[in-house]
KOLKOLNU-496797 format. One record per residue (C-alpha): y, z, x; residue in three letters. Coordinates in steps of 0.1 Angstrom, whole numbers, padded with zeros to 4 digits, always signed. Example, Ala and Ser with C-alpha at 12.3 -4.5 7.8 and 13.67 -1.06 7.14 Angstrom:
<atoms>
-0045+0078+0123ALA;-0011+0071+0137SER;
</atoms>
This chain:
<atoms>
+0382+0907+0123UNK;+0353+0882+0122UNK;+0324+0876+0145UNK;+0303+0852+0156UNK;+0264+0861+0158UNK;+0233+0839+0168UNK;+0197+0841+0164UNK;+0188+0867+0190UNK;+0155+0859+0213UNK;+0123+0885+0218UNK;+0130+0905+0245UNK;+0171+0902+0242UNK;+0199+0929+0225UNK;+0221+0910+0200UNK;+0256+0913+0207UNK;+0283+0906+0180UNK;+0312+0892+0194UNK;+0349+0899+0181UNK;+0364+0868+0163UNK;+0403+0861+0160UNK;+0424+0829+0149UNK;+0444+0816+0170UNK;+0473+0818+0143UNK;+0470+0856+0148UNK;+0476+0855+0184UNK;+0512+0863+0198UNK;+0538+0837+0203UNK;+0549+0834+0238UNK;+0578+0858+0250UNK;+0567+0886+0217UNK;+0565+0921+0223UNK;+0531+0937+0222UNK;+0531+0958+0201UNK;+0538+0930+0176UNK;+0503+0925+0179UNK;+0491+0925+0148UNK;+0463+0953+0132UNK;+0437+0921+0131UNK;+0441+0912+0172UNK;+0444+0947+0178UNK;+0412+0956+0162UNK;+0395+0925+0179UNK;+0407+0938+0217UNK;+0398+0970+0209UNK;+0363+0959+0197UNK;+0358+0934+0225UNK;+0371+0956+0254UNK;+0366+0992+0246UNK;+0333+1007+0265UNK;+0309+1002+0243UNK;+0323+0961+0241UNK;+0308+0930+0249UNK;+0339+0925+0270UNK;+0347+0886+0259UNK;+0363+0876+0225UNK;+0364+0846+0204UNK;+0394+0830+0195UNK;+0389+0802+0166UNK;+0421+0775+0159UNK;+0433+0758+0132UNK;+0429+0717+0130UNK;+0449+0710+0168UNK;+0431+0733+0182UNK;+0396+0720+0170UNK;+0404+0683+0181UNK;+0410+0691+0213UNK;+0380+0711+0216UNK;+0366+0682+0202UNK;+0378+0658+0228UNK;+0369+0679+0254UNK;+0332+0684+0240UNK;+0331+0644+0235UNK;+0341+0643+0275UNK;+0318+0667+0286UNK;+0283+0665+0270UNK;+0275+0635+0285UNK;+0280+0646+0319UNK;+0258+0674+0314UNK;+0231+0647+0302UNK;+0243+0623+0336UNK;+0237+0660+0360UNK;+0202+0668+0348UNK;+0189+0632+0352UNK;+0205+0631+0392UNK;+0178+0623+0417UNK;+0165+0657+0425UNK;+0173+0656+0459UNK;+0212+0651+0448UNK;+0207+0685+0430UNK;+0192+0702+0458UNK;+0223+0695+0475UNK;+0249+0711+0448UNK;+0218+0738+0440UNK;+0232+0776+0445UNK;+0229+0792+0474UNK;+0222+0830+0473UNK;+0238+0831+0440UNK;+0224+0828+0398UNK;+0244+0809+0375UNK;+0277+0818+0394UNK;+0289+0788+0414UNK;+0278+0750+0419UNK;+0246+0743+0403UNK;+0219+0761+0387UNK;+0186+0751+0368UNK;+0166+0768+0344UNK;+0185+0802+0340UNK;+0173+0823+0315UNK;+0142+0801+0310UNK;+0158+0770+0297UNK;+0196+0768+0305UNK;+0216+0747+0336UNK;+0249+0745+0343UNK;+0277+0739+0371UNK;+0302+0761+0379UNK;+0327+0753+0401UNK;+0364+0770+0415UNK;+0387+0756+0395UNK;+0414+0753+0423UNK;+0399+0750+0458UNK;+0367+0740+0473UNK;+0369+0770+0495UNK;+0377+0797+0477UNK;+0372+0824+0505UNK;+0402+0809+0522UNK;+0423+0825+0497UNK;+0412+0859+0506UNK;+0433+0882+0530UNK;+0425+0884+0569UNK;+0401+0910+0571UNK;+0384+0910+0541UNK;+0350+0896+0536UNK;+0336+0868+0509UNK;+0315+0883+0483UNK;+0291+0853+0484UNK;+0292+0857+0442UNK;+0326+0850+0441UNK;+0333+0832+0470UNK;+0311+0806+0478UNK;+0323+0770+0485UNK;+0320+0742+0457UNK;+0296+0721+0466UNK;+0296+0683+0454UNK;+0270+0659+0451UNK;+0266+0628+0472UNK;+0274+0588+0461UNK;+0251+0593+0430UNK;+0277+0615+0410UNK;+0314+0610+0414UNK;+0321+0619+0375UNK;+0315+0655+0389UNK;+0341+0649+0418UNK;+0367+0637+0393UNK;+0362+0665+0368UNK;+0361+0693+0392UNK;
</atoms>
């Protein structure tokens, strides 16, 4: 089992994350306890109480080109978001929310994202009659005007 560790900042607990390759993972349709001691030991570190509750999982060559691609995608629309007009992020800012859904600016001093529902605009639609939308969880996307379709087409 491996891990992945970064320079931790004043003020913050480092975490070490549990590392497996994606070669150790189960094949589709395998038993579990075919596991393996390596992924075994990784779940157990990652999820057991005292856990950081996420795991990384590092491929082989495939794996890292498509990562590749993707990154090759997606950085520049992170660059095309921040420089929007600000009144086009105003109107994808969060609402009620931090660094959950839609977008957010200056989290944790420095960092910005969007998050979005992968599947519907309106995720609280999905929900049962009767129960309410945790705003956290359940908040609409919300897409910017004419000045960014890229973010329409990737969402």
């Amino acid at each position: 089992m491996g891990s992945l560790e970064q320079p931790v900042p004043d003020g913050q607990k480092q975490v070490e994350i549990p590392c497996i390759s994606l070669e150790q993972l189960p094949t589709p349709g395998s038993a579990h306890d075919q596991c393996g001691e390596a992924l075994s030991a990784s779940l157990d570190a990652a999820f057991s109480l005292g856990g950081p509750g996420v795991i990384c999982i590092r491929g082989g060559h495939d794996f890292q080109q498509q990562v590749n691609r993707i990154r090759a995608d997606l950085l520049p629309l992170a660059w095309a978001l921040d420089h929007l007009p600000e009144q086009s992020k105003e109107a994808i800012h969060e609402r009620g929310t931090l660094n959950v859904n839609n977008y957010s600016r200056g989290v944790d001093g420095n960092r910005s994202g969007i998050y979005f529902h992968p599947a519907t605009d309106t995720p609280a639609d999905c929900l049962p009659e009767g129960i309410p939308a945790e705003p956290n969880f359940y908040s609409p996307n919300l897409w910017p005007d004419e000045a960014a379709p890229f973010l329409v087409a990737v969402g």
